[in-house]
C-alpha positions, 0 to 999 in steps of 0.5 A: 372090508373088501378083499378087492380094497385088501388088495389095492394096498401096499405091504406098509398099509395092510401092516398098518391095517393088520395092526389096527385090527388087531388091536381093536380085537383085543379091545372088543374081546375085553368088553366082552369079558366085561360084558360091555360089548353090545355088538358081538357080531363085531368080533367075527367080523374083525377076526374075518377081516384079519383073516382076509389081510393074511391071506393077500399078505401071503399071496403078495409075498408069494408073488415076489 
């Protein structure tokens, strides 16, 4: 996902996103402990993801 997308939401939507990926994180590190992962590259990315979601939380929360 694109910081440009990230910022375009409101805090209810990058809650909401946060969530999701969160919870998809949780299910991509279980199927790698079980060694059904077959995409690991996708964990970098989700963890990426929520990284970038923090850091436009943060900046909007600056900002008001």
């Amino acid at each position: 996902m694109k910081v440009n997308e990230i910022n375009e939401m409101d805090g209810q939507e990058l809650e909401q996103l946060l969530k999701q990926n969160r919870e998809e994180l949780f299910n991509l590190r279980f199927q790698h402990a079980t060694g059904q992962l077959e995409n690991t590259a996708r964990l970098k990315q989700v963890r990426r993801d929520i990284a970038r979601i923090l850091t436009v939380k943060s900046y909007k929360e600056k900002e008001q």
